[in-house]
C-alpha atoms as a printed R data frame, in Angstrom:
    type eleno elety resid chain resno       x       y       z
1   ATOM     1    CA   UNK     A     1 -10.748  -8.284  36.839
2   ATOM     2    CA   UNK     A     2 -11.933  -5.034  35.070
3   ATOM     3    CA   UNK     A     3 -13.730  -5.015  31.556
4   ATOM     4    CA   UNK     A     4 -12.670  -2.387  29.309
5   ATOM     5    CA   UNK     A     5 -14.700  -2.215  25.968
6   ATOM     6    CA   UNK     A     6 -12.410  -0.666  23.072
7   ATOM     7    CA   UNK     A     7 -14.446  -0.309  19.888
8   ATOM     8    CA   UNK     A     8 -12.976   0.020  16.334
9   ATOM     9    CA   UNK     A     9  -9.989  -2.132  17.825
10  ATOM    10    CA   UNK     A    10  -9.322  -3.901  14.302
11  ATOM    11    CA   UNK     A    11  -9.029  -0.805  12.548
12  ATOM    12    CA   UNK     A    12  -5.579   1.259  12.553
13  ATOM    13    CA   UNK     A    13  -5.446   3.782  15.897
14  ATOM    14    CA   UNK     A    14  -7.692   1.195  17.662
15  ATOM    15    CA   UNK     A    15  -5.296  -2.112  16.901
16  ATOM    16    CA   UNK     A    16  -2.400  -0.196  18.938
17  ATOM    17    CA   UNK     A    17  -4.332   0.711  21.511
18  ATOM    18    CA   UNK     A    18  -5.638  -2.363  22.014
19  ATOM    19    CA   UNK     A    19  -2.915  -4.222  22.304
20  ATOM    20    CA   UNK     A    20  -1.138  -1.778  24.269
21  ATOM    21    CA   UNK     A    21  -3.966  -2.661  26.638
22  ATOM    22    CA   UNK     A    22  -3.526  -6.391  26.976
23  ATOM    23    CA   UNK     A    23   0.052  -6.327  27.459
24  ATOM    24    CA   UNK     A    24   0.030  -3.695  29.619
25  ATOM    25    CA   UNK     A    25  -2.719  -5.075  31.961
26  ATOM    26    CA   UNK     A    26  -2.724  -8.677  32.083
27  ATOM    27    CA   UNK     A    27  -5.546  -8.055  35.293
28  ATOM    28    CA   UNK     A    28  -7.846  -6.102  32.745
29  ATOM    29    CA   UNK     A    29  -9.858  -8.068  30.343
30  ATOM    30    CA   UNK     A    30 -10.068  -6.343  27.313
31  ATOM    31    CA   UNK     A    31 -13.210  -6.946  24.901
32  ATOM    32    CA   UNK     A    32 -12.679  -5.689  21.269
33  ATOM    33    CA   UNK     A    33 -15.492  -4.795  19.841
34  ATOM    34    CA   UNK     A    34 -15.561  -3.921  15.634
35  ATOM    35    CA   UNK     A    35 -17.759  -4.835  12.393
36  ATOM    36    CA   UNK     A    36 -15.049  -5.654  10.326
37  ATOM    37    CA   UNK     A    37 -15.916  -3.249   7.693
38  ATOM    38    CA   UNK     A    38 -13.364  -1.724   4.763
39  ATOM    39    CA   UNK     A    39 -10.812  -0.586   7.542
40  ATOM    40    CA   UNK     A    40 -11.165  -3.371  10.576
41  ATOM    41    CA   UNK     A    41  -8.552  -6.023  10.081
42  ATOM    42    CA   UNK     A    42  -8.020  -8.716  12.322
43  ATOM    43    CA   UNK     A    43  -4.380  -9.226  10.835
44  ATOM    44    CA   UNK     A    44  -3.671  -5.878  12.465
45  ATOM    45    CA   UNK     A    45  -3.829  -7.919  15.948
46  ATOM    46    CA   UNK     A    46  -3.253 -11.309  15.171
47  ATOM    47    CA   UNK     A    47  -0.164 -11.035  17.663
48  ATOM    48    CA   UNK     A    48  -2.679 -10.605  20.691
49  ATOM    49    CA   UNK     A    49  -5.122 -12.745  19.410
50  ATOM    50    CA   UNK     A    50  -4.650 -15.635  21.901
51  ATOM    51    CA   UNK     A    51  -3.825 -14.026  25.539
52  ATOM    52    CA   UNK     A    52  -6.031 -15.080  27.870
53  ATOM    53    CA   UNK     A    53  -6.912 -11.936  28.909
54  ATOM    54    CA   UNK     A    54  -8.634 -10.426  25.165
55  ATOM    55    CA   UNK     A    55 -11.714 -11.433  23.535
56  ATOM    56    CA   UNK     A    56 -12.598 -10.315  20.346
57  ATOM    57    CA   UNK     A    57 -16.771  -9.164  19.110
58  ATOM    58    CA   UNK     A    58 -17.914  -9.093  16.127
59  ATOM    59    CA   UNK     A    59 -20.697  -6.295  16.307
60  ATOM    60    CA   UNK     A    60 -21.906  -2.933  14.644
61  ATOM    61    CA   UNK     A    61 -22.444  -0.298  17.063
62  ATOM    62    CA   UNK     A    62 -25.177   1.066  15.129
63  ATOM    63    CA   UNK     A    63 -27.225  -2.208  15.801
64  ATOM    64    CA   UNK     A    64 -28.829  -0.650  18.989
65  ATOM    65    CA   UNK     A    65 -30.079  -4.135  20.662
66  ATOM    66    CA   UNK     A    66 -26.809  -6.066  19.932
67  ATOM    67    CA   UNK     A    67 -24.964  -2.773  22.657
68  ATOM    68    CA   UNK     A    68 -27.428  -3.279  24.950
69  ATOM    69    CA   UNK     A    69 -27.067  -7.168  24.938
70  ATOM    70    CA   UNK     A    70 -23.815  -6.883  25.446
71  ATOM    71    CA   UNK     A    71 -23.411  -4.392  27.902
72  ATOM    72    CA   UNK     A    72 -25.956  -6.581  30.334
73  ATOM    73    CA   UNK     A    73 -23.917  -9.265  29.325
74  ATOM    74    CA   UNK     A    74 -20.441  -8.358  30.121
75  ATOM    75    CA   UNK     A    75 -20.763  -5.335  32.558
76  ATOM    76    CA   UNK     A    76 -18.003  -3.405  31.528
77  ATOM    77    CA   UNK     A    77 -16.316  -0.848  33.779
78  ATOM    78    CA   UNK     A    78 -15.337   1.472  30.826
79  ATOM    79    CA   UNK     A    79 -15.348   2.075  27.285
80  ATOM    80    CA   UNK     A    80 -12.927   3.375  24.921
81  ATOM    81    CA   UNK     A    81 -14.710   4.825  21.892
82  ATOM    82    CA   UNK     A    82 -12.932   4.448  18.891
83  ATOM    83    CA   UNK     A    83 -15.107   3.010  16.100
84  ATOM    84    CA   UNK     A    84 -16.106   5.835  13.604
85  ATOM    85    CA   UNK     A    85 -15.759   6.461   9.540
86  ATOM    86    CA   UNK     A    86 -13.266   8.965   9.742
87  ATOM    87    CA   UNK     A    87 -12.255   9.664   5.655
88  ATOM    88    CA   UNK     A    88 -12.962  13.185   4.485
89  ATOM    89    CA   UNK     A    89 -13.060  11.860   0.981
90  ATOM    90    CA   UNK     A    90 -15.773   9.578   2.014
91  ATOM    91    CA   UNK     A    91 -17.625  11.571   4.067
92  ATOM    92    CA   UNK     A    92 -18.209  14.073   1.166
93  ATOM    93    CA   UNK     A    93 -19.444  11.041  -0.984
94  ATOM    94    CA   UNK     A    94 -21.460   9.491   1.701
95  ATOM    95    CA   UNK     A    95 -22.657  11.921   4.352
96  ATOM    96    CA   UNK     A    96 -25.301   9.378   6.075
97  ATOM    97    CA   UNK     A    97 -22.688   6.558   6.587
98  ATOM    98    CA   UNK     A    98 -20.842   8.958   8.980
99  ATOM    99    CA   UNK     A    99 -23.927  10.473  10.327
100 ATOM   100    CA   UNK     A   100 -25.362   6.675  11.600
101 ATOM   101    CA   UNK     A   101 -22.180   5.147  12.633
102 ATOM   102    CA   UNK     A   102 -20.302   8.771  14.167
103 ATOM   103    CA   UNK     A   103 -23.653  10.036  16.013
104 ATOM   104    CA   UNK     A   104 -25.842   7.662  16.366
105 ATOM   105    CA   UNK     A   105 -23.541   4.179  16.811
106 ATOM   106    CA   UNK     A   106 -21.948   6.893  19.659
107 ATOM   107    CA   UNK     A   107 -25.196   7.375  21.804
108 ATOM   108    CA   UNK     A   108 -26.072   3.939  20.891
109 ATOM   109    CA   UNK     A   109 -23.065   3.039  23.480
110 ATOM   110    CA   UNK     A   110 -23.847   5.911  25.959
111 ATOM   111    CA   UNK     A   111 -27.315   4.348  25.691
112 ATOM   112    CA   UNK     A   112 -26.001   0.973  26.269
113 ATOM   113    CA   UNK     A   113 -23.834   2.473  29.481
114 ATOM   114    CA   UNK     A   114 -26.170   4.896  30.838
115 ATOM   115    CA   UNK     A   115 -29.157   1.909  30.784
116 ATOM   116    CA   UNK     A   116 -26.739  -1.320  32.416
117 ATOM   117    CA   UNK     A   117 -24.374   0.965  34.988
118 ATOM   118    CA   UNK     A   118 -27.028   0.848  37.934
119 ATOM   119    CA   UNK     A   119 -24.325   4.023  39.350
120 ATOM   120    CA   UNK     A   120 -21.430   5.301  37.602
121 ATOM   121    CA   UNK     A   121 -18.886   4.808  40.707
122 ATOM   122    CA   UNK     A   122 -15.307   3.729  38.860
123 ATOM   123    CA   UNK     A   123 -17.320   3.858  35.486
124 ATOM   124    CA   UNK     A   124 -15.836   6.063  32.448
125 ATOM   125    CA   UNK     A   125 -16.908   5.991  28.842
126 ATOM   126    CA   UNK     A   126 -13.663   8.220  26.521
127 ATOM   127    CA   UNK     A   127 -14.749   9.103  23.732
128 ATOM   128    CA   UNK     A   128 -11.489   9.723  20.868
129 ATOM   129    CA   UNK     A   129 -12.467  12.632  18.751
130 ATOM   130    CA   UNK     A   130 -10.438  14.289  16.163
131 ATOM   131    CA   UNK     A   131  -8.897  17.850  16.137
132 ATOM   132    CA   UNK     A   132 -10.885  18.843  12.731
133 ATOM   133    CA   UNK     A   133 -14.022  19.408  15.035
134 ATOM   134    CA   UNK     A   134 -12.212  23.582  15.077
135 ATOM   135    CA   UNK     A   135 -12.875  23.829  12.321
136 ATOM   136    CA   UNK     A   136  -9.674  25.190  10.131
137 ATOM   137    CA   UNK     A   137  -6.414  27.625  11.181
138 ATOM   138    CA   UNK     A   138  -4.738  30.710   9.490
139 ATOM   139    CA   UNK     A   139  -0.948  30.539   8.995
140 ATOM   140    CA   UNK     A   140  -0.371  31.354  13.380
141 ATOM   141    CA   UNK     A   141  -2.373  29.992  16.237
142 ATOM   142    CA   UNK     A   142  -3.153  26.457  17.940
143 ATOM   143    CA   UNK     A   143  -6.478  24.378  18.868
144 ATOM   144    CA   UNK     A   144  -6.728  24.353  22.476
145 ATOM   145    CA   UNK     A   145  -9.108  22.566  24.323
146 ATOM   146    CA   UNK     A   146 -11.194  25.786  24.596
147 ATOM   147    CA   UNK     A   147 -11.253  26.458  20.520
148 ATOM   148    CA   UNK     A   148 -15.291  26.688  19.457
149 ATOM   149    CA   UNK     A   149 -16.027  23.631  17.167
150 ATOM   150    CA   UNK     A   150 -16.355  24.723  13.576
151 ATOM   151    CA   UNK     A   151 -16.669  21.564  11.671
152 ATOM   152    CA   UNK     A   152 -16.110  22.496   7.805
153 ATOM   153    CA   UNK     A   153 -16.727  18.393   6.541
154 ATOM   154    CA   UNK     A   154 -19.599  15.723   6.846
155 ATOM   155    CA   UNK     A   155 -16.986  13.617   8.599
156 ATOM   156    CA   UNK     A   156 -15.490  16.524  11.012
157 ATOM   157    CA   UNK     A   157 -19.168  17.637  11.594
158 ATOM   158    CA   UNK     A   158 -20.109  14.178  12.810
159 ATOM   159    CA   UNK     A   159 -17.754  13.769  14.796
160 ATOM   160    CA   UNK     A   160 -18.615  17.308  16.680
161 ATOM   161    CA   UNK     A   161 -21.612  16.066  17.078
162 ATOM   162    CA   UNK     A   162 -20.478  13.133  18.945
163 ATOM   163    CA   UNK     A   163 -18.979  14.810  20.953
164 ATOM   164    CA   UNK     A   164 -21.720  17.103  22.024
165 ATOM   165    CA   UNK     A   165 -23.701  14.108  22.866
166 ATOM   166    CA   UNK     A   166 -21.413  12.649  25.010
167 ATOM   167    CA   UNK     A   167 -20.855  16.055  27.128
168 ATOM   168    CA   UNK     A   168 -24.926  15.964  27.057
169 ATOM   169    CA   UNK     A   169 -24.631  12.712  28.305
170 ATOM   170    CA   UNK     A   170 -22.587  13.519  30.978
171 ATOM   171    CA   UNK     A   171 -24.627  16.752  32.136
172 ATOM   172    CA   UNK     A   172 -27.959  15.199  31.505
173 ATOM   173    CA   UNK     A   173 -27.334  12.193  33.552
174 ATOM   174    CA   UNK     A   174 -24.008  12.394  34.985
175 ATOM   175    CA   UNK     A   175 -22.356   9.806  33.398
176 ATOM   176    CA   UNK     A   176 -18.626  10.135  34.148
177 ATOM   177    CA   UNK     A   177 -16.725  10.939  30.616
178 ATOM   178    CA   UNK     A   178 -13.594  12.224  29.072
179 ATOM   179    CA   UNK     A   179 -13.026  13.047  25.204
180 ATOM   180    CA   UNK     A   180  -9.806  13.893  23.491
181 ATOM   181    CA   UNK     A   181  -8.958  15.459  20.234
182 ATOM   182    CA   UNK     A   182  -6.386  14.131  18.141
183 ATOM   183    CA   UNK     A   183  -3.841  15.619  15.232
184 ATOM   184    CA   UNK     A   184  -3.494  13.509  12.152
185 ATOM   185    CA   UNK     A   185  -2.016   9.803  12.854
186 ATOM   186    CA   UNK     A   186   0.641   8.160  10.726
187 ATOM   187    CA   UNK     A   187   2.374   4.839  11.790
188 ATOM   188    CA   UNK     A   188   1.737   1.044  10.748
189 ATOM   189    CA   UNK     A   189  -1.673  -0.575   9.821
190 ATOM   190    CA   UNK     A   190  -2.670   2.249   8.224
191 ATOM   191    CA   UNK     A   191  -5.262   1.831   5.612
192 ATOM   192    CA   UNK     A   192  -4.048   3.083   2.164
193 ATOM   193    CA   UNK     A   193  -6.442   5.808   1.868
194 ATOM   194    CA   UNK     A   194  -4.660   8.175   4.110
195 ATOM   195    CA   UNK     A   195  -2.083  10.338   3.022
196 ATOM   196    CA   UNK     A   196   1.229   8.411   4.194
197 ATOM   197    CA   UNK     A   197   0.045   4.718   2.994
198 ATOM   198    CA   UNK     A   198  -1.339   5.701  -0.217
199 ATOM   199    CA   UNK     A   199   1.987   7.187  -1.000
200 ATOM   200    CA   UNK     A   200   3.860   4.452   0.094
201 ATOM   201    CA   UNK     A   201   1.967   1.709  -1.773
202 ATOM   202    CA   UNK     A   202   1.711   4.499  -5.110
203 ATOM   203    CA   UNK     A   203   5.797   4.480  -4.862
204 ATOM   204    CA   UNK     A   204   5.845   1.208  -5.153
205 ATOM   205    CA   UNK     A   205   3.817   0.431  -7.827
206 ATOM   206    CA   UNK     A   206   5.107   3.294  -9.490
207 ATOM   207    CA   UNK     A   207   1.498   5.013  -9.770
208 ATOM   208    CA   UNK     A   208   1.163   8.807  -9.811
209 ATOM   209    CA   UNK     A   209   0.801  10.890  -6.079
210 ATOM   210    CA   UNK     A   210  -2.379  12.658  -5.840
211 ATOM   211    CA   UNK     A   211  -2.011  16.239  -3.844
212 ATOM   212    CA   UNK     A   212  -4.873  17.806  -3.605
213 ATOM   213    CA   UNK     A   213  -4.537  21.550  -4.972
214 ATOM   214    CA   UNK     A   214  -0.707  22.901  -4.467
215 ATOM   215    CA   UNK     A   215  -0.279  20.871  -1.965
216 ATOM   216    CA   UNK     A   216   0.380  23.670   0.934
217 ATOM   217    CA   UNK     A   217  -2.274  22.509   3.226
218 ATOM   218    CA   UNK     A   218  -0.425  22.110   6.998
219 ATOM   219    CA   UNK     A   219  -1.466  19.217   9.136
220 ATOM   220    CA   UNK     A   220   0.161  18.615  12.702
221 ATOM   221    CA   UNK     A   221   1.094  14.433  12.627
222 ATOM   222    CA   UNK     A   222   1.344  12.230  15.430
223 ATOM   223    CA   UNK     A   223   2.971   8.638  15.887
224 ATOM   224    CA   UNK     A   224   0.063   6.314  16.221
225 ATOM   225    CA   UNK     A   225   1.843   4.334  19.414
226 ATOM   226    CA   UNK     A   226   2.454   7.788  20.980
227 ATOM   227    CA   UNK     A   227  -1.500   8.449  20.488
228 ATOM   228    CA   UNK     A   228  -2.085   4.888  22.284
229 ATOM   229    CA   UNK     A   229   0.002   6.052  24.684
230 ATOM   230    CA   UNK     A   230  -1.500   9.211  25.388
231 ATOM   231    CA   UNK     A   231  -5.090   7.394  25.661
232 ATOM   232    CA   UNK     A   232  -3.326   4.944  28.080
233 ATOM   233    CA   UNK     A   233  -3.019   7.986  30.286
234 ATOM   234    CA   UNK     A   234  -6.100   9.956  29.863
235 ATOM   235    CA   UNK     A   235  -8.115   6.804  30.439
236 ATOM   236    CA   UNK     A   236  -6.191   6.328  33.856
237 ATOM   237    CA   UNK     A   237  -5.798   9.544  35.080
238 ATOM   238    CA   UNK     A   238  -7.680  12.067  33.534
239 ATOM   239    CA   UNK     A   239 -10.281  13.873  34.813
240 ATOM   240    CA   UNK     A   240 -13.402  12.920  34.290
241 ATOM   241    CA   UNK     A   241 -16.014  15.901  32.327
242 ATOM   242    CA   UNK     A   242 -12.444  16.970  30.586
243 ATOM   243    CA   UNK     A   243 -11.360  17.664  26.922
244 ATOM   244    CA   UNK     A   244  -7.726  17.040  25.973
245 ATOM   245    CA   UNK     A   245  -6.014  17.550  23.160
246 ATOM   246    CA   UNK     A   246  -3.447  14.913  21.635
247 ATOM   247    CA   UNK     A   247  -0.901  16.547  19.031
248 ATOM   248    CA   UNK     A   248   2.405  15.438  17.689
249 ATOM   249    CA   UNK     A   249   4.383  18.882  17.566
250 ATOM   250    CA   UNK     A   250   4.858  17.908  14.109
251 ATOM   251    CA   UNK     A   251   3.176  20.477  11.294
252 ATOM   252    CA   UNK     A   252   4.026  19.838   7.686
253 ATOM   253    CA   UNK     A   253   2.629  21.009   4.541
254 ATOM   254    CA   UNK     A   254   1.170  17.880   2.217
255 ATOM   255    CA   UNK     A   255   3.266  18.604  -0.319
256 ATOM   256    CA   UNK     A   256   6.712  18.953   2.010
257 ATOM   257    CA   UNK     A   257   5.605  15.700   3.739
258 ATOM   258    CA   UNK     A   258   5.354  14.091   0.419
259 ATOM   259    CA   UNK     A   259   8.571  15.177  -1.231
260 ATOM   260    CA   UNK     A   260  10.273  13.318   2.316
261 ATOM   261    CA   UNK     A   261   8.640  10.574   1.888
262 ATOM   262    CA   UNK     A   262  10.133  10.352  -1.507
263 ATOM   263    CA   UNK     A   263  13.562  10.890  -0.579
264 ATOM   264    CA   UNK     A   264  12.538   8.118   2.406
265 ATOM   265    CA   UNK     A   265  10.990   5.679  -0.224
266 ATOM   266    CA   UNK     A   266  14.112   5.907  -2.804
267 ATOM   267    CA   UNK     A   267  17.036   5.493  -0.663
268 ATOM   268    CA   UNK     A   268  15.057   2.447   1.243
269 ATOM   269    CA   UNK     A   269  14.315   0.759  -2.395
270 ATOM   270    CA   UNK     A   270  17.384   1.873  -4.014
271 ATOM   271    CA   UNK     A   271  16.185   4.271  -6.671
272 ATOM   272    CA   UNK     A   272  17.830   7.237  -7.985
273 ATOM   273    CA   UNK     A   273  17.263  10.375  -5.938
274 ATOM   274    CA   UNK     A   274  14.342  12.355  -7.179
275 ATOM   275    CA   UNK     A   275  12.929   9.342  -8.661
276 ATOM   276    CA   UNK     A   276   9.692   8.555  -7.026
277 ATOM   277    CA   UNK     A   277   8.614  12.303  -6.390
278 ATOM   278    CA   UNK     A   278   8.246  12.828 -10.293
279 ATOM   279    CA   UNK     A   279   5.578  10.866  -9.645
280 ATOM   280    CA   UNK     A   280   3.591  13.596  -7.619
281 ATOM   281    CA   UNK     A   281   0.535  14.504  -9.522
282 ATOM   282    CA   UNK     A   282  -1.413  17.799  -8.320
283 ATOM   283    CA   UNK     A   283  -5.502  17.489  -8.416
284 ATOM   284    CA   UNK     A   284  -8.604  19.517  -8.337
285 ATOM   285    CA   UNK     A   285  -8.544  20.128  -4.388
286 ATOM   286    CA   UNK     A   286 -11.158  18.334  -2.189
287 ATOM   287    CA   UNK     A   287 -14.009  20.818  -1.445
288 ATOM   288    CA   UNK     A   288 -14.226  22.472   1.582
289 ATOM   289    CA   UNK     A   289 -10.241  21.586   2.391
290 ATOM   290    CA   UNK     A   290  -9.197  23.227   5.462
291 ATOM   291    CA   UNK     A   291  -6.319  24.830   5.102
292 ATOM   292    CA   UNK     A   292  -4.139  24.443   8.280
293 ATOM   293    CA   UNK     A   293  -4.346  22.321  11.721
294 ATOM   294    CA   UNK     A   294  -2.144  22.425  14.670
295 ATOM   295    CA   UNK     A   295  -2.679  21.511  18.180
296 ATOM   296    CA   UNK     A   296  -1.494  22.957  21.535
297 ATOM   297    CA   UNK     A   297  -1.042  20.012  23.641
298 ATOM   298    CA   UNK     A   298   0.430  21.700  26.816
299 ATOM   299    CA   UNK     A   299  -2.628  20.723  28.960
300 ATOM   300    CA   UNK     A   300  -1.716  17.049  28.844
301 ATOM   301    CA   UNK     A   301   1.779  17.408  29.388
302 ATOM   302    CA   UNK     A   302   1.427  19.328  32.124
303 ATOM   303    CA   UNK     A   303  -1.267  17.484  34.106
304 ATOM   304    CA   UNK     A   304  -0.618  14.231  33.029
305 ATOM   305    CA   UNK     A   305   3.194  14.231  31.708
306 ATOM   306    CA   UNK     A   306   2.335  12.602  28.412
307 ATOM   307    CA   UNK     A   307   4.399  14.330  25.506
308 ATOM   308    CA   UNK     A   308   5.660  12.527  22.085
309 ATOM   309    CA   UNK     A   309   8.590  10.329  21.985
310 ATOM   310    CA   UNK     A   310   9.433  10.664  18.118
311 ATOM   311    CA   UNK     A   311   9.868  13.399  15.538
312 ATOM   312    CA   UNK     A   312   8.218  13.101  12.408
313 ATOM   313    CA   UNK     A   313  11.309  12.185  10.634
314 ATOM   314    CA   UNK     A   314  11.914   9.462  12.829
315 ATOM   315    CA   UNK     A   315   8.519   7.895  12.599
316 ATOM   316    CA   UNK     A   316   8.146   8.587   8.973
317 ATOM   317    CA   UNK     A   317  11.399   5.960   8.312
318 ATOM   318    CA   UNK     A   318   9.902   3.391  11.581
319 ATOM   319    CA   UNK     A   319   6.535   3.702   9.126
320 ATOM   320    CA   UNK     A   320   8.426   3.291   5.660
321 ATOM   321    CA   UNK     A   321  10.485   0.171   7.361
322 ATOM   322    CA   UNK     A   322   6.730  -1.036   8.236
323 ATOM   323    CA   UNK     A   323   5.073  -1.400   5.081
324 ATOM   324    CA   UNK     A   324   8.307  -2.507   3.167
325 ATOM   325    CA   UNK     A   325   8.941  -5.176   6.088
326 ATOM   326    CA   UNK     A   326   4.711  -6.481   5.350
327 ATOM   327    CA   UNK     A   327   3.875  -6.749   1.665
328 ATOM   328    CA   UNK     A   328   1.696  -9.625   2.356
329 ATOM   329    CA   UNK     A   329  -0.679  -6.947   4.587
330 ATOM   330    CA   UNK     A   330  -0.476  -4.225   1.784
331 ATOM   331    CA   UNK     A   331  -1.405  -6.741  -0.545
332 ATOM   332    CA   UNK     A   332  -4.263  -8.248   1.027
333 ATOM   333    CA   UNK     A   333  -5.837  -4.930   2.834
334 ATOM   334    CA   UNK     A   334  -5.411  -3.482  -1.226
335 ATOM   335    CA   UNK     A   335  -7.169  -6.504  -3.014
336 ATOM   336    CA   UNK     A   336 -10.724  -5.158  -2.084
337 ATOM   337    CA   UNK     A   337 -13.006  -2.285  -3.000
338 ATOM   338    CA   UNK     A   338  -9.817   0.277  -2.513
339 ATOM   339    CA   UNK     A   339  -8.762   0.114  -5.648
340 ATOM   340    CA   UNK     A   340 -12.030   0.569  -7.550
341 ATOM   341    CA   UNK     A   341 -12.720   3.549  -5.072
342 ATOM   342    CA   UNK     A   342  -9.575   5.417  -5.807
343 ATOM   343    CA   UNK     A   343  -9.966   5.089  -9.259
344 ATOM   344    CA   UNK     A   344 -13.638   6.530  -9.170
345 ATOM   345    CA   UNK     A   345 -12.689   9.594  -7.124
346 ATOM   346    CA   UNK     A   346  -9.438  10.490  -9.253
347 ATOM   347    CA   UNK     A   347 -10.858   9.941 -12.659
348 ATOM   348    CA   UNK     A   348 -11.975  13.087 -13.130
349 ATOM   349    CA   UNK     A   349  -9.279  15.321 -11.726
């Protein structure tokens, strides 16, 4: 039976692929490894959460000794890396967080691997990276997987960095890797400091929409289950030492996205047209904001046959349906420190 490692798999991308994984492949054994911090929720998997063929670790991959002890342990045949901090906003308040858990919780794994995989035959270690490591766009042109890394953010500059050391990894000592770069996610399990769930659970509760400046910055979004798809296939068939990039075909200004949710939000509660986008409130924008991202992601549809399945429209109403459909989740994933942090970064804009 092979071990596959997936790390962040309570938290929102890594809970869909995760259980993508142990439906999927009932021969695998899949070990999910995450600390459980502000964003890891084991409600996000409870459906899995008895197959025979999952077990679930509580760890931090910064803790150096607790990888190694559990690579000897378990021998794994490969890892997919998905634990990271991976809010902007956060990043800018805490730099070091995403410095110890993005760069050095990463090479504590490729540590980990490189130190219990006596050779690396049938061994790979993926490594899910973002699509901010370019850096930021003009109004034409798309990443590809050639695009120079410009980070502009602690977080985006982290995660660069990760990435570096995990191609150094794989030159150095010829450990057999793959990384891919991702446009922005939307989908369920979402914590409500991104973009789509804040929104929804602000509609709600009738609080105000924070866009950041005039709202015109472009992002390219992708379906979270068509992201767990697309790992699915890179961690299969991809070739090793390659870079591919994972993008939804979907670009839409903030505040464009935001105005259909609205329409979304009021015809699924009920409300008046035009009701819940007078609640859009425009702040001081975040520093450093990149203005535009969009990803050419012809490489892994035409080597591996991976594309999309939904339009942003499409997903945006599967998403809405989501969070209306699981109150209880919103509720209980809200009751923390969220709160109290949004109210700290908005006060003053």
């Amino acid at each position: 039976m092979k071990k596959v490692l997936i790390t962040g798999g309570a938290g929102f991308i890594g809970s869909h692929v995760v259980r993508l994984f142990v439906n999927k492949y009932p021969d695998y054994h899949i070990f999910n490894l995450d600390a459980l911090t502000y964003a890891g929720n084991l409600e996000n998997i409870e459906d899995i959460e008895d197959k025979p063929n999952y077990t679930f670790v509580k760890a931090d991959i910064n803790d150096e000794k607790a990888m190694l002890n559990l690579f000897e342990k378990e021998a794994f045949d490969g890892v997919i890396h998905l634990a990271a901090e991976s809010h902007v906003d956060r990043s800018i308040e805490d730099p070091l967080a995403f410095l110890k858990t993005n760069i050095m919780g990463t090479v504590n794994l490729l540590n980990a691997a490189r130190k219990t995989w006596k050779n690396f035959d049938d061994k790979l270690f993926y490594h899910i990276s973002t699509d901010e490591v370019y850096g930021s766009l003009g109004e034409t042109g798309f990443f590809l997987e050639t695009t120079s890394y410009d980070p502009k953010s602690p977080y985006s500059a982290s995660k660069a960095s990760s990435d570096h050391f995990v191609r150094a990894y794989q030159n150095t000592y010829g450990m057999p890797v793959v990384i891919s770069n991702c446009s922005n996610n939307y989908g369920p399990n979402q914590f409500p400091e991104k973009l789509i769930p804040l929104c929804i659970n602000n509609i709600q509760n009738n609080r105000p929409l924070p866009i950041y400046g005039k709202g015109e910055n472009i992002r390219d979004w992708l379906y979270v289950v068509d992201h767990a798809r697309a790992i699915d296939v890179i961690f299969h068939s991809g070739r090793v030492g390659e870079t591919y990039n994972i993008g939804g075909f979907n670009e839409w200004s903030n505040i464009d996205l935001v105005k259909e949710l609205c329409k979304v939000m009021d015809e699924k509660l009920g409300r008046p047209k035009g009701t819940s986008e007078k609640l859009i409130t425009y702040v001081t924008d975040r520093a450093g904001h990149d203005l535009r991202y969009a990803i050419d992601a012809t490489k892994i549809k035409d080597e591996l046959g991976w594309e999309p399945s939904l339009q942003f429209e499409e997903g945006l109403r599967k998403t809405v349906d989501w969070y209306l459909e699981n109150e209880a989740w919103l509720k209980n994933i809200t009751s923390g420190d969220y709160q109290n942090y949004y109210n700290k970064l908005y006060q003053d804009r």
